[in-house]
C-alpha positions as a Markdown table, in Angstrom:
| # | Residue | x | y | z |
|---|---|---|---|---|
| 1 | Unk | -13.0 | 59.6 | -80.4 |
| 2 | Unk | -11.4 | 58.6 | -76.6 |
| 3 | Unk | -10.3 | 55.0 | -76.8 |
| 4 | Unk | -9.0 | 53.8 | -73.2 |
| 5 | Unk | -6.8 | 51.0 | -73.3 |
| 6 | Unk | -4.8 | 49.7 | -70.1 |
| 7 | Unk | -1.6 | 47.2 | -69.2 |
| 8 | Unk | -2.2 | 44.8 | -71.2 |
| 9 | Unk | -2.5 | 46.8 | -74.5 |
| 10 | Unk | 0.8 | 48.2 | -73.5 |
| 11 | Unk | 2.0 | 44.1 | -72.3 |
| 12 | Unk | 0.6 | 42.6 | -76.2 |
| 13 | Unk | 3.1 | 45.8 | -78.2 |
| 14 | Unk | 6.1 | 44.8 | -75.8 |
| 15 | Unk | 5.5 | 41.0 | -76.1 |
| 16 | Unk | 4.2 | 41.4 | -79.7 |
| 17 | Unk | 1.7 | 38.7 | -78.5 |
| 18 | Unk | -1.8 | 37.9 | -80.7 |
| 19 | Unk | -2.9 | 41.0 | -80.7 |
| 20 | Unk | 0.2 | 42.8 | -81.5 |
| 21 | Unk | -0.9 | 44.0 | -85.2 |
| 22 | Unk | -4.7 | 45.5 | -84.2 |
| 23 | Unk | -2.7 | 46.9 | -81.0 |
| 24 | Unk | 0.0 | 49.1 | -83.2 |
| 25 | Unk | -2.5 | 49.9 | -85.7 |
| 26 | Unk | -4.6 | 51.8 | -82.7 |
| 27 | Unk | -1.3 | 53.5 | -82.2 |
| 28 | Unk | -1.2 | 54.8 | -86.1 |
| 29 | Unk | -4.7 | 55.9 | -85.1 |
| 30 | Unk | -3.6 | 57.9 | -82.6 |
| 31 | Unk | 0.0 | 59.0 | -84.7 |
| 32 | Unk | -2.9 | 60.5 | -87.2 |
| 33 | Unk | -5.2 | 61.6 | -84.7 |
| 34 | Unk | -7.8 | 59.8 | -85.7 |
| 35 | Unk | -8.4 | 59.1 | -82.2 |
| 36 | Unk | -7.3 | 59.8 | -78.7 |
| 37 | Unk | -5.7 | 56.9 | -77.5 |
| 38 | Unk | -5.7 | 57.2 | -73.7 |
| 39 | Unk | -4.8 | 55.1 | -70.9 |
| 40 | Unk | -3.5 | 55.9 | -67.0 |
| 41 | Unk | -0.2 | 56.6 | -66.4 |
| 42 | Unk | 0.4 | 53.4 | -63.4 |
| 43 | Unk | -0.2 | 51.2 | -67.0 |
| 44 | Unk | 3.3 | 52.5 | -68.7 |
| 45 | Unk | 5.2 | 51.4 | -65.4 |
| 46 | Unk | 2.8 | 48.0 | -64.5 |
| 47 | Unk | 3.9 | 46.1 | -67.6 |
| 48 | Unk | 7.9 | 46.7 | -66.1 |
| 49 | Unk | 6.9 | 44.5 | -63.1 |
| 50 | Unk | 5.9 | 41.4 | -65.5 |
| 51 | Unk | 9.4 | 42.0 | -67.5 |
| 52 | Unk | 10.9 | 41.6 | -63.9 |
| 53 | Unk | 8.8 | 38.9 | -63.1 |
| 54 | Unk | 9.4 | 37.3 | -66.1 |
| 55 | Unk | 13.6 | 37.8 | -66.1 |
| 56 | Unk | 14.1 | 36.6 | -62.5 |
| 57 | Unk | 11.7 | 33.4 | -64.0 |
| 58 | Unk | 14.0 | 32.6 | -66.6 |
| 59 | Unk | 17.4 | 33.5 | -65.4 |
| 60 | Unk | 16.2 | 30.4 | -62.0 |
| 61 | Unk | 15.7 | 28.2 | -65.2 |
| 62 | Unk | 19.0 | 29.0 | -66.9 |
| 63 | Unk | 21.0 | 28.8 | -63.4 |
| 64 | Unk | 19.5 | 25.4 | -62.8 |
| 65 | Unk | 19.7 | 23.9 | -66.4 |
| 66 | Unk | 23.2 | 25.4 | -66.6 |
| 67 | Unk | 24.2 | 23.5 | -63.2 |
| 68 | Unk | 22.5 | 20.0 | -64.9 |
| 69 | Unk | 24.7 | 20.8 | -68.3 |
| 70 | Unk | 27.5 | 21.2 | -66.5 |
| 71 | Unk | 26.9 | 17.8 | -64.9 |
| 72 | Unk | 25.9 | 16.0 | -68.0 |
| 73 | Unk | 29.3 | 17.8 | -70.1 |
| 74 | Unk | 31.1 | 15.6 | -67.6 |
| 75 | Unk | 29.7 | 12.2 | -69.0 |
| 76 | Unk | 31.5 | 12.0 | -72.5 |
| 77 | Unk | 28.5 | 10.5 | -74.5 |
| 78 | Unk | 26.3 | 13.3 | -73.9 |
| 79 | Unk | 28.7 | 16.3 | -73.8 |
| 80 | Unk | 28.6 | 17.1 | -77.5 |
| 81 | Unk | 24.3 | 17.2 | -76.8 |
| 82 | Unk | 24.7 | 19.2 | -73.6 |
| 83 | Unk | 27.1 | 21.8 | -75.4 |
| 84 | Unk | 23.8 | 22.1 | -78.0 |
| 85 | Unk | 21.8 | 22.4 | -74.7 |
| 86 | Unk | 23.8 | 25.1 | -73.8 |
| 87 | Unk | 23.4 | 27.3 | -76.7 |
| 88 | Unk | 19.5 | 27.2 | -76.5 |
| 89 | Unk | 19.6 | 27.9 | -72.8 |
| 90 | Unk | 21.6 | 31.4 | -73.7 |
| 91 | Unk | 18.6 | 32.1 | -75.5 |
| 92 | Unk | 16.3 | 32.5 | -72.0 |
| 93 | Unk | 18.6 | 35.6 | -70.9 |
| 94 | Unk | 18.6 | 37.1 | -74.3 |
| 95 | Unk | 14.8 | 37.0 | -75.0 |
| 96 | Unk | 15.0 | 39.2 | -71.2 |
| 97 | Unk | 16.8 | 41.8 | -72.9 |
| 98 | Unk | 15.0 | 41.9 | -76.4 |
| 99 | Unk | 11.7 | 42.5 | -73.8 |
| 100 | Unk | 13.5 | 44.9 | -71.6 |
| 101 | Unk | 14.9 | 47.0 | -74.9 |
| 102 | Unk | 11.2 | 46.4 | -76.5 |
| 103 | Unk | 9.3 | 47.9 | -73.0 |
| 104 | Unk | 11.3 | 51.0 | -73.6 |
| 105 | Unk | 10.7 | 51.5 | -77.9 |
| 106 | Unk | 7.3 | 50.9 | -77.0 |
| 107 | Unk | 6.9 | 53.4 | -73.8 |
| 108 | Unk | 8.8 | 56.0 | -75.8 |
| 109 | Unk | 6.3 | 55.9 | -78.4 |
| 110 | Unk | 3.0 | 56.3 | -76.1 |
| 111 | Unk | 4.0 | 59.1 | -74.1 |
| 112 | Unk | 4.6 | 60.6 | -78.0 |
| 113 | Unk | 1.0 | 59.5 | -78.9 |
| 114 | Unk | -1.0 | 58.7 | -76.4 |
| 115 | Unk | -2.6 | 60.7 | -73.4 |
| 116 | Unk | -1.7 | 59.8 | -69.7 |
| 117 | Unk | -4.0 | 59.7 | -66.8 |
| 118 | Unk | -1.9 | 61.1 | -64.4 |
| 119 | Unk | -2.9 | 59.3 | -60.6 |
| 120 | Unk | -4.0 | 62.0 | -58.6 |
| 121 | Unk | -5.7 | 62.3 | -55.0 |
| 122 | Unk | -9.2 | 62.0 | -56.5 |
| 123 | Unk | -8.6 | 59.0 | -58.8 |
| 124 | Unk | -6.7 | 57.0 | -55.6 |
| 125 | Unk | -9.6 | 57.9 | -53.2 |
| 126 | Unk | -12.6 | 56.4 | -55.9 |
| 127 | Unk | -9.9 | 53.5 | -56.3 |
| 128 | Unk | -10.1 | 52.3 | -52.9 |
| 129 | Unk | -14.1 | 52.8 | -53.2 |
| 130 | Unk | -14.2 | 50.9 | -56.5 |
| 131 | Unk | -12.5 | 48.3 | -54.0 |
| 132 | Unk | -15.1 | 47.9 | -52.0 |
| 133 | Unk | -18.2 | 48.7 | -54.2 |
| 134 | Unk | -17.2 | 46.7 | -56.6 |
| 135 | Unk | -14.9 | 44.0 | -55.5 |
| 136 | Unk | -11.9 | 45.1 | -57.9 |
| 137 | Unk | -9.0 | 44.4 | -56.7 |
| 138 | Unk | -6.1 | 47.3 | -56.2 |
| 139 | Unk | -4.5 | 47.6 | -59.6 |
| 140 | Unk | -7.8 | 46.8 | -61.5 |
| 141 | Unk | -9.5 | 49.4 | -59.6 |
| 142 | Unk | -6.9 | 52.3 | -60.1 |
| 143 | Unk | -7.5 | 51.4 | -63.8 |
| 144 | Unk | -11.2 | 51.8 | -63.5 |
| 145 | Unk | -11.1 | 55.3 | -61.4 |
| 146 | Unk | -8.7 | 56.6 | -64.0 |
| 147 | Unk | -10.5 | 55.6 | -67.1 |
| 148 | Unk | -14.1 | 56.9 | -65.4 |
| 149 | Unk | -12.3 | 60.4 | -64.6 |
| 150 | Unk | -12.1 | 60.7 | -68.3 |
| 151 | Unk | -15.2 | 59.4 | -69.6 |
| 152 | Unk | -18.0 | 61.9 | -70.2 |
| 153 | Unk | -21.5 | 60.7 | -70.3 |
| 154 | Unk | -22.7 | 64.3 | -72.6 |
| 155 | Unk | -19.4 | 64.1 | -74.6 |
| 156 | Unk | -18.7 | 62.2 | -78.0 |
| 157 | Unk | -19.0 | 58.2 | -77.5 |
| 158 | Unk | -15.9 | 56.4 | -76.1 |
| 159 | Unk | -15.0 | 52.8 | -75.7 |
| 160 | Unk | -12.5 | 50.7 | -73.3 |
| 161 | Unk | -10.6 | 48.3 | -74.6 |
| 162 | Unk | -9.1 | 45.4 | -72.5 |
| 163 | Unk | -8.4 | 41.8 | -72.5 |
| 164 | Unk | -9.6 | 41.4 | -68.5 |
| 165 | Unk | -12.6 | 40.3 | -69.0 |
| 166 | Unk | -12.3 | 38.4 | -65.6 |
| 167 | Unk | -12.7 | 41.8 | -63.8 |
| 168 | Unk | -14.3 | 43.9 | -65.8 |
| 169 | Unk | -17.3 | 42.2 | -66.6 |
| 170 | Unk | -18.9 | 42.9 | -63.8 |
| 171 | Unk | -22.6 | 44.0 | -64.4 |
| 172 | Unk | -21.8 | 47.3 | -62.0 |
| 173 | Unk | -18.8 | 48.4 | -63.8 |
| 174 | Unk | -20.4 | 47.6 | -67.6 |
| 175 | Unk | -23.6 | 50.2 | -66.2 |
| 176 | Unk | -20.7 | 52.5 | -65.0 |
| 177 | Unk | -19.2 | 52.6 | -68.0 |
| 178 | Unk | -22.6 | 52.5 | -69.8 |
| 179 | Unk | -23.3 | 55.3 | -68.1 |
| 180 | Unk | -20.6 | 57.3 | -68.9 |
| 181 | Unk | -21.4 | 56.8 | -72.7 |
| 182 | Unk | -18.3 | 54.2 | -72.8 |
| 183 | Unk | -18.9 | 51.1 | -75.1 |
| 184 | Unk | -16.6 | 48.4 | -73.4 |
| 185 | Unk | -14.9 | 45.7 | -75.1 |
| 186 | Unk | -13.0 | 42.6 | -74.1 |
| 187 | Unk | -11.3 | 42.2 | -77.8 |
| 188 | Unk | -9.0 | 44.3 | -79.5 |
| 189 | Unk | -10.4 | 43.0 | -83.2 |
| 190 | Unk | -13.9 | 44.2 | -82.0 |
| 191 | Unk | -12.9 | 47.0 | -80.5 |
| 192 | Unk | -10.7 | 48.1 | -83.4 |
| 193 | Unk | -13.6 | 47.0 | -85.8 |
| 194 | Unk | -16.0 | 49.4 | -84.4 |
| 195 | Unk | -13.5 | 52.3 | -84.0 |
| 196 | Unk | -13.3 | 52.5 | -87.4 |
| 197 | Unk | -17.1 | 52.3 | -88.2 |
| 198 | Unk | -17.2 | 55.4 | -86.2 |
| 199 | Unk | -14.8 | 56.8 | -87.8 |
| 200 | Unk | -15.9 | 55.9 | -91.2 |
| 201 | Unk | -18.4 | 59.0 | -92.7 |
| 202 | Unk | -22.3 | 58.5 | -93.4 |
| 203 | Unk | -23.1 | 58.2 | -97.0 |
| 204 | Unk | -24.7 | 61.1 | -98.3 |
């Protein structure tokens, strides 16, 4: 069985977020061939733009609480407090490289397991269609012109899993995917659920 997954299946192993158990255990699936876990190449180097994002947020917090502490350190009742401060702030440039060290564990291991939809001519020229057709916008569309230049209507089913909803919920790109015998879901708990009762023999 072909289960697509995009960014943020990639963003919840890196950030171990909610979904972080269901998301590995699609990877085990894919370790054991259950399944073939695919997903487009542009989603294993999109999740480095929200580490960077998120770094250059946290590192303007810890320059401006750091500036305050060193203020506050000046006035003798507080400076044992501030010193305290100072410890936790530390902990704002460290989580940066724990994420940064996790993106690449977690990179390593899909390109072991999982199959890349490389961005090619074809899939750039239906994602600037699938912009205007459909009203995605730039990355969301390169998702959905790789992931439909994979999906085979007369082939065994397939599903989609992703958490953007927002996007692709759209009644055009649910009968695309429809189409393409690809069951879509917006939950990785439901999507993992009905993996496995496909997976799972008929009784005799």
């Amino acid at each position: 069985m072909n289960v697509f997954v995009e960014t943020n299946f990639v963003l919840e192993l890196i950030f171990q977020r909610d979904h972080y158990v269901v998301c590995q255990q699609l990877v085990e699936m894919a370790e054991k061939r259950e399944i073939t876990l695919s997903l487009p190449a542009y989603s294993v180097v999109e999740p480095y733009e929200s580490i960077i994002r998120r770094r250059k947020s946290r590192r303007q917090t810890y320059d401006a609480l750091s500036r305050e502490l060193a203020d506050i350190t000046r006035s003798m009742p507080f400076e044992e407090k501030a010193n305290e401060l100072a410890q936790l702030t530390g902990l704002l440039i460290q989580v940066g490289e724990v994420e940064q060290n996790e993106a690449r564990k977690v990179i390593s291991q899909l390109l072991k397991v999982a199959t890349l939809i490389d961005l090619d001519n074809a899939i750039l020229q239906d994602a600037l269609s699938a912009q205007e057709s459909i009203s995605l916008g730039p990355q969301d569309a390169v998702v959905f012109a790789s992931i439909m230049s994979r999906a085979d209507a007369h082939g065994a089913p397939s599903c989609f899993i992703t958490r953007n909803s927002k996007d692709f919920s759209d009644p055009v790109v649910v009968d695309q995917f429809e189409q393409c015998n690809c069951k879509l879901f917006f939950d990785f708990e439901r999507g993992c659920s009905y993996i496995r009762h496909k997976l799972t023999p008929n009784p005799a």
